[in-house]
N, CA, C and O atoms as a DFTB+ gen file, in Angstrom:
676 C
 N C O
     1  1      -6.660     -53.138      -8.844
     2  2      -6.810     -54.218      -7.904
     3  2      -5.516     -55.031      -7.829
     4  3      -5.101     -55.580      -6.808
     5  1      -4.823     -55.046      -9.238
     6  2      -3.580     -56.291      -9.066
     7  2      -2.862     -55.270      -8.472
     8  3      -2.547     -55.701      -7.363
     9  1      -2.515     -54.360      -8.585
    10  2      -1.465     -53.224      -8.020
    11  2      -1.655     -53.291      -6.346
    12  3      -0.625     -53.462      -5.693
    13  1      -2.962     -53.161      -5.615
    14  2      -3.007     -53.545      -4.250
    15  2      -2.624     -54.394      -3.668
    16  3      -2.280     -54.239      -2.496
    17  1      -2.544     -55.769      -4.393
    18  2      -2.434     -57.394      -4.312
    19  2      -1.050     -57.234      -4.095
    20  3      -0.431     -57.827      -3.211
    21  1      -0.666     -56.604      -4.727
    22  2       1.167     -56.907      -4.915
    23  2       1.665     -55.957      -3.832
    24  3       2.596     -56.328      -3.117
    25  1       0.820     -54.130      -3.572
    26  2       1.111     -54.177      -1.895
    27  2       0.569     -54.646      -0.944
    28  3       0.779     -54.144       0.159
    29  1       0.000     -55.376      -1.038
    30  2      -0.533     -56.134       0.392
    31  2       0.103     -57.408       0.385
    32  3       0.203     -58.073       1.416
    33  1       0.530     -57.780      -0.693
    34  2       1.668     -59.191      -0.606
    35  2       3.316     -58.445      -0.332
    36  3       4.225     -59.064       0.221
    37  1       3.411     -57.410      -0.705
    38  2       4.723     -56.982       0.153
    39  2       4.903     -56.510       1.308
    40  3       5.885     -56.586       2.046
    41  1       3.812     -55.964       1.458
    42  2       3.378     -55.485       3.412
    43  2       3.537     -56.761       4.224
    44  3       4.277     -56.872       5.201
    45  1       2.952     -57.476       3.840
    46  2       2.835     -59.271       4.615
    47  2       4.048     -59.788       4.348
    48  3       4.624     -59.871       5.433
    49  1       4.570     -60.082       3.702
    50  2       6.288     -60.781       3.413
    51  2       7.190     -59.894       4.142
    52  3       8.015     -60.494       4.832
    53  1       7.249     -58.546       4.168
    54  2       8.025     -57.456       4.737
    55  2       7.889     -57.711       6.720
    56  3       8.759     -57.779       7.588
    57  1       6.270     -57.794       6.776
    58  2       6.430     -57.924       8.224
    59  2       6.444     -59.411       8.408
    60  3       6.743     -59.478       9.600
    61  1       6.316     -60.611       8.004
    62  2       6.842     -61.967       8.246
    63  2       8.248     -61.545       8.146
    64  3       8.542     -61.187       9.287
    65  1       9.343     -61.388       7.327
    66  2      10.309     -61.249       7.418
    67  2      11.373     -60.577       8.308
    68  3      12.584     -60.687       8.499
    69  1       9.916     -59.516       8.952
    70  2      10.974     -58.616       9.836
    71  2      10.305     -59.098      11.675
    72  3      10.532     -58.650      12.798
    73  1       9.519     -60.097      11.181
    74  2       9.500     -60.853      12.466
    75  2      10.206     -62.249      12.725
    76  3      10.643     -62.504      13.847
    77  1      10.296     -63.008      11.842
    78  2      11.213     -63.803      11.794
    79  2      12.621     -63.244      12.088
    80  3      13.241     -63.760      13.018
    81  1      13.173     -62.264      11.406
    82  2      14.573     -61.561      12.017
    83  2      14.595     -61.161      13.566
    84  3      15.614     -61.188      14.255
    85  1      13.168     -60.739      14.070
    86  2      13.335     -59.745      15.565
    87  2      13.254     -61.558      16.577
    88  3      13.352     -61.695      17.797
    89  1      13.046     -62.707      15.492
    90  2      12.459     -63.859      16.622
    91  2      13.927     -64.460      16.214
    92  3      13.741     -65.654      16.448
    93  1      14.952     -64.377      15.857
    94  2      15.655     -65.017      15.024
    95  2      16.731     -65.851      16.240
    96  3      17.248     -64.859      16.753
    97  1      17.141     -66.663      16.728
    98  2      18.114     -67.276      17.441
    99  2      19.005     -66.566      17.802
   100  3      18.924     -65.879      18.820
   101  1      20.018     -66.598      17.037
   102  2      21.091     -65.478      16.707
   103  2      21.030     -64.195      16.780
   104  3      22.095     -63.605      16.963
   105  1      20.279     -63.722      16.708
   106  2      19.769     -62.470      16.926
   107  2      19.451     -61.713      18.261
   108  3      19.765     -60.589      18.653
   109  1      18.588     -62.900      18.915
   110  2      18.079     -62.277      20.207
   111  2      18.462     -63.236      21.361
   112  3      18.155     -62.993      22.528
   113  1      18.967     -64.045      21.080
   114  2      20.166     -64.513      22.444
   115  2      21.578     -64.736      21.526
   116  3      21.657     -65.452      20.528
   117  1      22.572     -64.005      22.073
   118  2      23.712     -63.979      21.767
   119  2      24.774     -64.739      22.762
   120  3      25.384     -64.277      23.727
   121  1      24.786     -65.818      22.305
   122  2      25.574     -66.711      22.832
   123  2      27.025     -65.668      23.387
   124  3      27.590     -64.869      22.640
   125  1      27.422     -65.929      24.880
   126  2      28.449     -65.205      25.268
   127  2      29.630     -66.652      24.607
   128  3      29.492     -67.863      24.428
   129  1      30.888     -65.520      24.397
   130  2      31.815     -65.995      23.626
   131  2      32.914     -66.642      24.979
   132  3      33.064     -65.814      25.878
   133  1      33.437     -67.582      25.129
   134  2      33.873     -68.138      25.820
   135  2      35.474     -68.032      25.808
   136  3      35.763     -67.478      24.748
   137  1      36.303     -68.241      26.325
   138  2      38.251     -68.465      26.117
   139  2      38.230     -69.799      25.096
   140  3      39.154     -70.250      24.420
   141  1      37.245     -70.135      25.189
   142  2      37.420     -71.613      24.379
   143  2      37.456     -71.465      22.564
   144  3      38.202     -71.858      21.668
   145  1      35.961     -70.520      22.679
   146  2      35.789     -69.830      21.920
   147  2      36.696     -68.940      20.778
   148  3      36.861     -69.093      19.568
   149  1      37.122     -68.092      21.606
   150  2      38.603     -66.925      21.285
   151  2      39.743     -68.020      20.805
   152  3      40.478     -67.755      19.854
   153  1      39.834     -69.168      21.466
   154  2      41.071     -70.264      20.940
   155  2      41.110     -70.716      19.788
   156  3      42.061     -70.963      19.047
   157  1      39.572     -70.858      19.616
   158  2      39.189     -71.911      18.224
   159  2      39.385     -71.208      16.974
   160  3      39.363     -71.764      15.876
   161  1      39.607     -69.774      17.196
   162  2      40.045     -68.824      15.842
   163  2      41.367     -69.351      15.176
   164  3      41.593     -69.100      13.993
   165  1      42.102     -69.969      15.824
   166  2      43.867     -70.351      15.936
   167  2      43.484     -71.727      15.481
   168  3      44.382     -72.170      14.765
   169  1      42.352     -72.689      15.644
   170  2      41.967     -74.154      15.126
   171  2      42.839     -74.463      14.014
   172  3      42.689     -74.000      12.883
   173  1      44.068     -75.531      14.489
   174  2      44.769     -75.649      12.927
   175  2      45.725     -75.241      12.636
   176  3      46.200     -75.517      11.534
   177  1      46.333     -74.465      13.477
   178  2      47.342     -73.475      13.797
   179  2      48.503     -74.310      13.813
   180  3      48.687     -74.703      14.965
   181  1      49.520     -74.825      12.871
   182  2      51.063     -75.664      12.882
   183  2      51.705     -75.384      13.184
   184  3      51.961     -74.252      12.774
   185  1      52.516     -75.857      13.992
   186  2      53.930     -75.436      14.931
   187  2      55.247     -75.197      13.052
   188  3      55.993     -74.271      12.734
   189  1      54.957     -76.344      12.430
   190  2      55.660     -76.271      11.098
   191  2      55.617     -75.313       9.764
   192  3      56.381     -74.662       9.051
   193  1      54.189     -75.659       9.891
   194  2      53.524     -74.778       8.696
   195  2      53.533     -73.547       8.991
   196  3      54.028     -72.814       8.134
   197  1      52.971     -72.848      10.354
   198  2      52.676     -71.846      10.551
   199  2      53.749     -71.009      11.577
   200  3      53.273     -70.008      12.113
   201  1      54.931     -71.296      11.836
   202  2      56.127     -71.234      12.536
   203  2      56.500     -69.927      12.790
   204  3      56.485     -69.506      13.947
   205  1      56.853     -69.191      11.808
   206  2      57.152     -67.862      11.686
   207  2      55.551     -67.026      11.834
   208  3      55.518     -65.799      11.920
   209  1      54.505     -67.716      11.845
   210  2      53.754     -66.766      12.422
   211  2      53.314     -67.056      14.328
   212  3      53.035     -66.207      15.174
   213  1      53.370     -67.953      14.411
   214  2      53.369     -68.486      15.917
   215  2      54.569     -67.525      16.745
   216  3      54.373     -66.921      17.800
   217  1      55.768     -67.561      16.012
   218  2      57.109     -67.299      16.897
   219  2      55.935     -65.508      16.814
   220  3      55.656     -64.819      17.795
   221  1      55.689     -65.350      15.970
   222  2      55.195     -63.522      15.825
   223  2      54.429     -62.844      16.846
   224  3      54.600     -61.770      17.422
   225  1      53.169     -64.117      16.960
   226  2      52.637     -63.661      18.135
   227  2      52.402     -64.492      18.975
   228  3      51.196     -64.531      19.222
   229  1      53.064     -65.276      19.612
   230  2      53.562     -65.723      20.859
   231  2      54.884     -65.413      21.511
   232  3      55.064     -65.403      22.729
   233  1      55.795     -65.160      20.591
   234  2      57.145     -64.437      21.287
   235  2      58.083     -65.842      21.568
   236  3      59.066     -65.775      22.305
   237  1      57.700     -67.053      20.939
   238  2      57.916     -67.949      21.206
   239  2      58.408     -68.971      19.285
   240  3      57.650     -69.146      18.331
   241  1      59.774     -69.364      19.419
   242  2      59.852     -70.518      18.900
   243  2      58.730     -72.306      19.329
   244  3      58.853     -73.132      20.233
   245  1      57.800     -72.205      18.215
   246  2      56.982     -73.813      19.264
   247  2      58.009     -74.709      18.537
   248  3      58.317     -75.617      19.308
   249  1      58.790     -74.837      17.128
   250  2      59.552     -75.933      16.943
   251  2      60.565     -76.521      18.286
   252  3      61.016     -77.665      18.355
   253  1      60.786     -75.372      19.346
   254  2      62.198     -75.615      20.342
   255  2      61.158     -75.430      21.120
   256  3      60.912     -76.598      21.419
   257  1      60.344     -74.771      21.681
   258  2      59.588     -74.595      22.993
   259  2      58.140     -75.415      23.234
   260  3      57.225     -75.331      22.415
   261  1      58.041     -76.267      24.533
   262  2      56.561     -76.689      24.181
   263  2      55.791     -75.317      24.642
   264  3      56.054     -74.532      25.552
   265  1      54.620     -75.325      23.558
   266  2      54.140     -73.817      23.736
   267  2      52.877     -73.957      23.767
   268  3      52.242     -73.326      22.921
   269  1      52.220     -74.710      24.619
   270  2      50.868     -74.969      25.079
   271  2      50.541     -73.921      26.545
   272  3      49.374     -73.589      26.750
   273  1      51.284     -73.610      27.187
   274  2      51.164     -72.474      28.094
   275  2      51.035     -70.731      26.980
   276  3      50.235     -69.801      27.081
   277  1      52.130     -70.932      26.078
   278  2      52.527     -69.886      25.471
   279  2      51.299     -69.232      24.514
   280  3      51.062     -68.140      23.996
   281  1      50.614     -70.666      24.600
   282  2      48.986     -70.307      23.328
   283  2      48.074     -69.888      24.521
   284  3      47.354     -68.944      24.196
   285  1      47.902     -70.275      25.712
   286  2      47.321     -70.243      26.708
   287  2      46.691     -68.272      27.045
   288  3      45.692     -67.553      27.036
   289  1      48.722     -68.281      27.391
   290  2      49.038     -66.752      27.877
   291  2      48.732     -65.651      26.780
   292  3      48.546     -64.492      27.152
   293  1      48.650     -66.126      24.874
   294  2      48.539     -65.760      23.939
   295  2      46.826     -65.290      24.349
   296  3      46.620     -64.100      24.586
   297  1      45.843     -66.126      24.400
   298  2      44.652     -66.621      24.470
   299  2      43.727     -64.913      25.573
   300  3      42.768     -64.157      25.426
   301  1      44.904     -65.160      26.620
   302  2      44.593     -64.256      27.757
   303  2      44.741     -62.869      27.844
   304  3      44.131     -62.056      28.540
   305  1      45.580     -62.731      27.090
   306  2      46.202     -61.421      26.783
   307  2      45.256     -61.211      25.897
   308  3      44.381     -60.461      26.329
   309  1      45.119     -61.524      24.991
   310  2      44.205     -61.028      23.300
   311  2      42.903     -60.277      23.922
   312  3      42.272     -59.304      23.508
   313  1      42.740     -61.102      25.081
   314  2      41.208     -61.034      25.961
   315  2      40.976     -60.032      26.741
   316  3      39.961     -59.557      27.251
   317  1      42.415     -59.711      26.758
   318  2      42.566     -58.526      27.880
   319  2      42.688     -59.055      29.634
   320  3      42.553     -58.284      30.583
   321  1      42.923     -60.281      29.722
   322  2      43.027     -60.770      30.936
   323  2      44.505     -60.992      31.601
   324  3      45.413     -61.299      30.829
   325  1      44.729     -60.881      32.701
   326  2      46.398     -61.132      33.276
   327  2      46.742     -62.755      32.587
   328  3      46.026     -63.754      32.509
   329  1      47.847     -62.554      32.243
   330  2      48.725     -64.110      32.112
   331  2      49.196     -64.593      33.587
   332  3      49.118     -64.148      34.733
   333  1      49.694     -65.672      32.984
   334  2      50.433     -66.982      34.446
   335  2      51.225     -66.147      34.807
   336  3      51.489     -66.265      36.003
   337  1      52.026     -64.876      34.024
   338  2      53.135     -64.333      34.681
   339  2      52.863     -63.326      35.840
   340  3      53.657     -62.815      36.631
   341  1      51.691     -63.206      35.731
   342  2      51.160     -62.649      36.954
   343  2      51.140     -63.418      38.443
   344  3      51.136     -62.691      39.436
   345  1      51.128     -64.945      38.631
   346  2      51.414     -65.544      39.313
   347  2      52.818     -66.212      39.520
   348  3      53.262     -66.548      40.618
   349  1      53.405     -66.346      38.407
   350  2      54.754     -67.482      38.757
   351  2      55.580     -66.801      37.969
   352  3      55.158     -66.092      37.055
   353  1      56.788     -66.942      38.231
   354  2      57.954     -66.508      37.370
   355  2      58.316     -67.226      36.053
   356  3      58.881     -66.791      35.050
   357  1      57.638     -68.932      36.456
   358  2      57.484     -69.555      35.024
   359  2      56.496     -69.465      33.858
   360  3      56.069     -70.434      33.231
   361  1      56.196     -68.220      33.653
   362  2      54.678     -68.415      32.812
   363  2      55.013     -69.302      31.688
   364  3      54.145     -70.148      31.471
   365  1      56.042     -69.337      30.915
   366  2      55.552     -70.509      30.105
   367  2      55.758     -71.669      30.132
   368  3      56.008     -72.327      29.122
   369  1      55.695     -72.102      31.220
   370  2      55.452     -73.710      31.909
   371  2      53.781     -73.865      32.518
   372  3      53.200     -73.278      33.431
   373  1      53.279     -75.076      31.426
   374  2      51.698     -75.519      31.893
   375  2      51.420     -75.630      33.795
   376  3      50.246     -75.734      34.149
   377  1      51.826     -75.620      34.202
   378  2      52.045     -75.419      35.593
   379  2      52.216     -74.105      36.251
   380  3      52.283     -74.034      37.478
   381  1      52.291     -73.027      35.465
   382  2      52.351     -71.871      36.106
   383  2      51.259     -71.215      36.251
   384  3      51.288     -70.064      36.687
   385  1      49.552     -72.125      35.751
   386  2      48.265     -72.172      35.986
   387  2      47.990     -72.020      37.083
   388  3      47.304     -71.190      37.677
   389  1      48.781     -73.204      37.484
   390  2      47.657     -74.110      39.093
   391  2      47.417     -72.824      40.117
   392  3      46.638     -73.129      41.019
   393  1      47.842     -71.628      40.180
   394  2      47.630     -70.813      41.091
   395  2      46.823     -69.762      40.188
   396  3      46.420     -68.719      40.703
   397  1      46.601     -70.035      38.888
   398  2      46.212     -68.596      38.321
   399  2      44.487     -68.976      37.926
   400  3      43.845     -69.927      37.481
   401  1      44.231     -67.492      38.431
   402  2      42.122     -67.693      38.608
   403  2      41.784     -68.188      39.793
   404  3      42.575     -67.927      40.700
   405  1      40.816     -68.846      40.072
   406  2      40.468     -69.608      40.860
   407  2      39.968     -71.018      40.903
   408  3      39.130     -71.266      40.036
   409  1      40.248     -71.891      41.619
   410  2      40.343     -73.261      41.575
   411  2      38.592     -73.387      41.534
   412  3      37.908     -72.728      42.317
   413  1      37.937     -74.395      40.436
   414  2      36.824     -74.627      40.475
   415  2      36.888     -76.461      40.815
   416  3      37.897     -77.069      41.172
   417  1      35.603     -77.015      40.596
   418  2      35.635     -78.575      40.637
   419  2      34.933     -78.946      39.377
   420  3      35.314     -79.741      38.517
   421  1      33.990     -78.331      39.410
   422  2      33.358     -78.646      37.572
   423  2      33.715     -77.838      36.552
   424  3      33.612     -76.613      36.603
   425  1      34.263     -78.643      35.330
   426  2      34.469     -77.089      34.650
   427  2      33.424     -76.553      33.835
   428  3      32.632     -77.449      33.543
   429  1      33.167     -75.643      33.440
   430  2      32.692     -74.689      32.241
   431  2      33.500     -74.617      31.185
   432  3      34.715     -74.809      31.127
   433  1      32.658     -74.294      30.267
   434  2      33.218     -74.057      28.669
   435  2      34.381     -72.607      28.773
   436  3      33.886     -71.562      29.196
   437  1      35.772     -72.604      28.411
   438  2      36.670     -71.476      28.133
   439  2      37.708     -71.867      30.127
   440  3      38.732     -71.262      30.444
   441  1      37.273     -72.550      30.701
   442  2      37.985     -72.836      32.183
   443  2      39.678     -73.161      31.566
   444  3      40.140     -73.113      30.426
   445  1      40.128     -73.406      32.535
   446  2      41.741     -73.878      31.829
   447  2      41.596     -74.468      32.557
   448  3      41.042     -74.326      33.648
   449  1      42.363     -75.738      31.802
   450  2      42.646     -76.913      33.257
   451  2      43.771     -77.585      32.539
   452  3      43.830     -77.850      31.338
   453  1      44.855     -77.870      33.683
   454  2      46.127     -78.418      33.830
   455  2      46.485     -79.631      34.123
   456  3      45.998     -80.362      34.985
   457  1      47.627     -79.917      33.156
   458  2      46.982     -81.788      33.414
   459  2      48.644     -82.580      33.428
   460  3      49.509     -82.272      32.608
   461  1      48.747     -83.112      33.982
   462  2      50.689     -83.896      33.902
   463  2      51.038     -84.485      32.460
   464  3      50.655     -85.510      31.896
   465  1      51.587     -83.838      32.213
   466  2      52.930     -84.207      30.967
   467  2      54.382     -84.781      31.319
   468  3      55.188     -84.185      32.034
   469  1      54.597     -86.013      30.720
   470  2      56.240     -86.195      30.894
   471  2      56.645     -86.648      32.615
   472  3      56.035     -86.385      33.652
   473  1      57.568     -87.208      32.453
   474  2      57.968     -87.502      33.780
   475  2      58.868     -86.609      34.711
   476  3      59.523     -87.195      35.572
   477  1      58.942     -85.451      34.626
   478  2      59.116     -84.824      35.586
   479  2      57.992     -83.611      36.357
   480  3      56.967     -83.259      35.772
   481  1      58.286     -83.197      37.403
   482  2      57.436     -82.439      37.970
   483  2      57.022     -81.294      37.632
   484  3      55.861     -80.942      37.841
   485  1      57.748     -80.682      37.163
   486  2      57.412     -79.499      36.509
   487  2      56.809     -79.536      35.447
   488  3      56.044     -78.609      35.183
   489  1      56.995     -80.709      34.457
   490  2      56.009     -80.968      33.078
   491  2      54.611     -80.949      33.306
   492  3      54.203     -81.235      34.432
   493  1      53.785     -80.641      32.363
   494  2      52.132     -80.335      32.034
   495  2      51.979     -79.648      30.995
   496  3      52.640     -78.882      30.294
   497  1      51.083     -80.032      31.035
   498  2      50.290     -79.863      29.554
   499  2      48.422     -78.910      30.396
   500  3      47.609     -79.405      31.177
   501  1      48.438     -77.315      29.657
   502  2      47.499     -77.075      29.849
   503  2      46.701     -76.365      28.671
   504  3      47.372     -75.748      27.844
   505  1      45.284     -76.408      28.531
   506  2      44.535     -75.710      27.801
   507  2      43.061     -75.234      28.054
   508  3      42.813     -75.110      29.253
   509  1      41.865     -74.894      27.073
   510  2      40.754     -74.635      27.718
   511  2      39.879     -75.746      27.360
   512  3      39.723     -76.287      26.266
   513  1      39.365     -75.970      28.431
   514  2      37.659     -76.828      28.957
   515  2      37.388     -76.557      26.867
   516  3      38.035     -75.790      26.154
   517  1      36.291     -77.456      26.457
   518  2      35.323     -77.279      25.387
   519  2      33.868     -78.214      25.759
   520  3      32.712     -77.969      25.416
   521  1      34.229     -78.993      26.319
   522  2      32.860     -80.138      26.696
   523  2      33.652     -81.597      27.550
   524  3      34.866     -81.774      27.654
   525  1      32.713     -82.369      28.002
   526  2      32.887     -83.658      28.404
   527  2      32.216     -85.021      27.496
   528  3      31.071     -85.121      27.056
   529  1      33.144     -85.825      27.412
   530  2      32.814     -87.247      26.554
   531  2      32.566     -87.924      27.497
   532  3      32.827     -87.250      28.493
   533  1      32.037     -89.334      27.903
   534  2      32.190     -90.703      27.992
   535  2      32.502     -91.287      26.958
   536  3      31.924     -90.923      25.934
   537  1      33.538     -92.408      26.867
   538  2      33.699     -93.495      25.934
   539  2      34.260     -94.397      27.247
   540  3      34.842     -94.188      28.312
   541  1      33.703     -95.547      26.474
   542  2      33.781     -96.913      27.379
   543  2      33.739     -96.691      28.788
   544  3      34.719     -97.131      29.389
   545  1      32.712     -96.026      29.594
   546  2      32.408     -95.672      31.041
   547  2      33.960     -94.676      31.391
   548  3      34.303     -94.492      32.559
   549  1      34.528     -94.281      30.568
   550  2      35.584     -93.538      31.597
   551  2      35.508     -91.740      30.549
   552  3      35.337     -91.422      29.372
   553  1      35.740     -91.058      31.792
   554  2      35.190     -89.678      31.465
   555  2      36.595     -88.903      30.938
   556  3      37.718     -89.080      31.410
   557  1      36.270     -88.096      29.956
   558  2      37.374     -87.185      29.456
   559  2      36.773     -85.485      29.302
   560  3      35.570     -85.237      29.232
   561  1      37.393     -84.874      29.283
   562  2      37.432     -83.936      29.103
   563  2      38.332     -83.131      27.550
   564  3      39.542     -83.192      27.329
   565  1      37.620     -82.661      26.969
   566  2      37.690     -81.860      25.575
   567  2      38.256     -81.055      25.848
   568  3      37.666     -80.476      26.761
   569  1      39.599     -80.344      25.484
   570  2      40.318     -79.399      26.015
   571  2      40.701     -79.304      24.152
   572  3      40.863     -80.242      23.372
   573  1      40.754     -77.791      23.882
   574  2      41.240     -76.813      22.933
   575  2      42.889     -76.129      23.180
   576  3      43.129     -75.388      24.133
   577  1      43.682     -76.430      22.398
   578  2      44.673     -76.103      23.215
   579  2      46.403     -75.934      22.139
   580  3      46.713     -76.889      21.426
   581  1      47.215     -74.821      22.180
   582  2      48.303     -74.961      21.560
   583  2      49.284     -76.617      22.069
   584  3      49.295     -77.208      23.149
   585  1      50.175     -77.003      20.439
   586  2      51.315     -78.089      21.377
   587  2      50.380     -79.546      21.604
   588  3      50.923     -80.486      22.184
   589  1      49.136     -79.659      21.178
   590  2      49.018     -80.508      20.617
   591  2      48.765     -81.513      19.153
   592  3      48.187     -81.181      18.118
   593  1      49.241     -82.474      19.398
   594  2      49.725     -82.651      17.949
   595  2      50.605     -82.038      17.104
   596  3      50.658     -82.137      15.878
   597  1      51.458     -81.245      18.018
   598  2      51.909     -79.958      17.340
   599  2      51.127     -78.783      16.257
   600  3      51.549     -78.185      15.267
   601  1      49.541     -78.780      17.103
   602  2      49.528     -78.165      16.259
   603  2      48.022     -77.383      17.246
   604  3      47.585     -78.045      18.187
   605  1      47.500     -76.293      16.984
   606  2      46.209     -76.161      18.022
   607  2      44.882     -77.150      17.763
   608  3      44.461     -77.096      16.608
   609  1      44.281     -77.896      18.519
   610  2      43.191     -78.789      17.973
   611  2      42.858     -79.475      19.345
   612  3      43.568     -79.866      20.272
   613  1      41.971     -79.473      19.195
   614  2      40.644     -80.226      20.423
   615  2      41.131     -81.883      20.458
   616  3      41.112     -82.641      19.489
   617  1      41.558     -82.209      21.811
   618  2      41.885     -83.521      22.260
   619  2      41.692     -83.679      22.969
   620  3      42.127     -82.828      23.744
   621  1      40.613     -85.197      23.881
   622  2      40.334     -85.711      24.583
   623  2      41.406     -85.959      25.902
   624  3      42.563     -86.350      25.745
   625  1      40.896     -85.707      26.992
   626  2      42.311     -85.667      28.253
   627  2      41.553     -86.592      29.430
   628  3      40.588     -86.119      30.032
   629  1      42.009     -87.828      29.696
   630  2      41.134     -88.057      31.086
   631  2      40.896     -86.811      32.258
   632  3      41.513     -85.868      32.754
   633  1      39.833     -87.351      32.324
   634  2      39.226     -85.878      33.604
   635  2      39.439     -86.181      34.790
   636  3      38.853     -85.545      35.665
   637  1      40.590     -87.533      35.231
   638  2      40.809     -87.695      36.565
   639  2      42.594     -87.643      36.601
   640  3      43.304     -87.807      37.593
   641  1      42.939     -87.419      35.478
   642  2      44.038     -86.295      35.416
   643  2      44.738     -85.333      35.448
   644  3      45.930     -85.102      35.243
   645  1      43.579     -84.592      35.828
   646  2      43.260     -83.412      35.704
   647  2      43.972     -82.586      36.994
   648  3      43.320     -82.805      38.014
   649  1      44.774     -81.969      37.163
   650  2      45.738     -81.371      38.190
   651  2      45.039     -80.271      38.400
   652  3      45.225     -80.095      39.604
   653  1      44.250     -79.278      37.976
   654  2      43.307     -78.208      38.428
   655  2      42.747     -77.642      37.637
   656  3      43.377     -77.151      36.700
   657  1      41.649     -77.534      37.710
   658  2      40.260     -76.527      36.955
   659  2      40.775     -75.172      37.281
   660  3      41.297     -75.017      38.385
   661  1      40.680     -74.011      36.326
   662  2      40.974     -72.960      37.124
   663  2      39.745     -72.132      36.300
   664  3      39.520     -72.303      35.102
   665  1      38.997     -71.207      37.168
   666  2      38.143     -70.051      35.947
   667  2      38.879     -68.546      35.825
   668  3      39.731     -67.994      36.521
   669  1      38.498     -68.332      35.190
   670  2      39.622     -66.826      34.874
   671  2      38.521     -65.966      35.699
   672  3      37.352     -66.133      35.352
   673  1      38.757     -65.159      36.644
   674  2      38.397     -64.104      37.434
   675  2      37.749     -62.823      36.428
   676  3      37.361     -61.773      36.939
């Protein structure tokens, strides 16, 4: 009798367990992985600390170059998607976006959006969408992104700064 007890208490734990796994979150909706996503692997990433591996696979000095396009085009490629150099002769200028994908108005999570840096025209600063804040009634946008702080990390950008939403095709 105790010998049954103990399989019929492993039959029951075995199928609770293997229904809890088939019901499991993670399991049975698989969150699609976003550009935002693919960025956040690099989270932390130092232009100083991590220098000689940045120049490795970006093709890029970030101590001499701002290389927030260069993490961008890094980002796109890994993904298997065309870079800015597919549109502009400047790909690694944050501005060599504004034509690349297609122009949206709201963004989504992994979007790139391009935003003015510095006082000349050609300066910007671009990276990917992660979410939207309010603080004190004015709206920002969460952007993931190389070249800030010198370093890759999620920073708040006003969202009426914002020079263009683009989604990757």
């Amino acid at each position: 009798m105790k010998f049954l007890l103990i399989i019929f208490t492993a039959l029951v734990l075995a199928s609770c367990s293997e229904k809890e796994e088939k019901s499991s979150y993670s399991r049975s909706r698989a969150v699609p992985q976003t550009l935002a996503h693919k960025a956040y692997y690099y989270h932390g990433l130092g232009e100083v600390k991590d220098r000689e591996l940045i120049k490795s696979i970006m093709g890029i000095d970030p101590v001499t170059v701002q290389w927030c396009a260069a993490f961008v085009n890094m980002i796109l490629l890994e993904n298997l998607y065309p870079t800015s150099e597919s549109v502009s002769d400047y790909y690694l200028t944050a501005r060599s976006f504004l034509t690349y994908g297609q122009e949206v108005k709201d963004p989504r999570q992994g979007d790139i959006i391009v935003f003015p840096r510095g006082d000349q025209g050609w300066q910007g600063h671009v990276g990917f969408y992660v979410s939207t804040t309010i603080k004190n009634n004015t709206e920002y946008y969460n952007i993931i992104g190389g070249n800030q702080g010198d370093s890759v990390s999620i920073k708040p950008f006003l969202s009426s700064s914002a020079l263009s939403i683009r989604r990757v095709n």
